[in-house]
N, C-alpha and C positions, 0 to 999 in steps of 0.2 A: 240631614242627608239631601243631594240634589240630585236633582235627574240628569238624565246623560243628556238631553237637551239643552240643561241647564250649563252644561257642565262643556259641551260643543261652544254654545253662545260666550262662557265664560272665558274660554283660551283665544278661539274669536278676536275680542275685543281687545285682549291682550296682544295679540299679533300685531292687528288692525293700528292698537295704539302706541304700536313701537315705529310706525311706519308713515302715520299720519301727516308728521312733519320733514320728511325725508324732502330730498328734491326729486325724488323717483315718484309721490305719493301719486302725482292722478297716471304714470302708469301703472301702479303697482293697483290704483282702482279700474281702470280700464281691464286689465287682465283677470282680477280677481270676476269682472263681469262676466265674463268669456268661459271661464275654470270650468263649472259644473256643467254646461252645456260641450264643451271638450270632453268633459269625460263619459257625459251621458250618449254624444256620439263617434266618438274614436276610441275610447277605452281611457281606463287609467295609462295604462302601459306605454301606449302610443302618445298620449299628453305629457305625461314626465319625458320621456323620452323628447318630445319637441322642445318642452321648457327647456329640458338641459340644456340642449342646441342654443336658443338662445339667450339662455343666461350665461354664454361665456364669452359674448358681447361686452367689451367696455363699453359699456353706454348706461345711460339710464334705462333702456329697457331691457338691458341684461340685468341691471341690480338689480328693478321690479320683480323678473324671472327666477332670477337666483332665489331672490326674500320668498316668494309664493312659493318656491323648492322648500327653504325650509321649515318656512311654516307645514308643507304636510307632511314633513319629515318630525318636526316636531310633534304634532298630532299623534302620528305612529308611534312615537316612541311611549309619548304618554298615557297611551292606550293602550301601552304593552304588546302591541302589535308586530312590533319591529324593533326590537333589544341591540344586534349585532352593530357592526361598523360596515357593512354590507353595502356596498352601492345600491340606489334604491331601484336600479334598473333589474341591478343583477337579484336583488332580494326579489321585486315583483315578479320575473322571470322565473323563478325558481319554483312558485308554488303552485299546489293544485286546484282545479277550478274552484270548488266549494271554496275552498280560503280566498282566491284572488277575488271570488263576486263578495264574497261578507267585505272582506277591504276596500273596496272599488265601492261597495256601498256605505259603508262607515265614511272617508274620504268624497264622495258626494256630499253627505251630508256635511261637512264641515266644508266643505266649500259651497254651499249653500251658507252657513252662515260668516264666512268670511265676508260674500257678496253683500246679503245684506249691511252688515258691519260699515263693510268697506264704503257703502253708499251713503251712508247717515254719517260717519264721520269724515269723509276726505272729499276735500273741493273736489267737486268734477271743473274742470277746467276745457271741457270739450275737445280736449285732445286723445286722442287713443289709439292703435294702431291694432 
């Protein structure tokens, strides 16, 4: 049996290592830097809500955008958090405080270990925006 830590770190790398060799990887590492301090001061709500904005960029830092979208869309589902086909504005939106701080802080932590993931595997390239 593994710990939820364990278990955070494990989907992590998994993400991390789908994305390592993209040509988006050092923004998809730049943003992943960014993520949990976004959500520790603007809210979950308000950073999904900006990702979407720009993950619908043709560009490489929409793909970035979009990829860090589904990774925490992924997260939720596999947490059972978030089952429906639900926009994830409109699912965040919907719930009441006690549920939205448990998910804002489940989703912190997994982007907490995206970060570090992200850091140990993917060239920083010094670019980031």
């Amino acid at each position: 049996m593994r710990s939820k830590v364990q278990e955070l770190a494990k989907l992590a790398y998994e993400c991390v290592g789908g994305v390592k060799n993209e040509d988006f990887a050092s923004k998809y590492l730049a943003y992943a830097k960014k993520l949990p301090s976004m959500i520790i001061y603007n809210g979950l709500l308000t950073t999904v809500a900006f990702a979407k904005t720009k993950a619908k960029k043709a560009s490489i830092e929409g793909k970035a955008w979009k990829m860090l979208l589904g990774h925490i869309e992924k997260f939720l589902n596999e947490e059972g958090i978030k089952q429906d086909n639900k926009d994830l504005i409109e699912f965040l939106s919907e719930l009441e405080v006690q549920e939205y701080r448990y998910i804002t802080k489940r989703v912190l932590d997994f982007s907490l270990w995206l970060k570090r993931i992200a850091e140990g595997e993917i060239e920083d390239e010094g670019k980031g925006d």
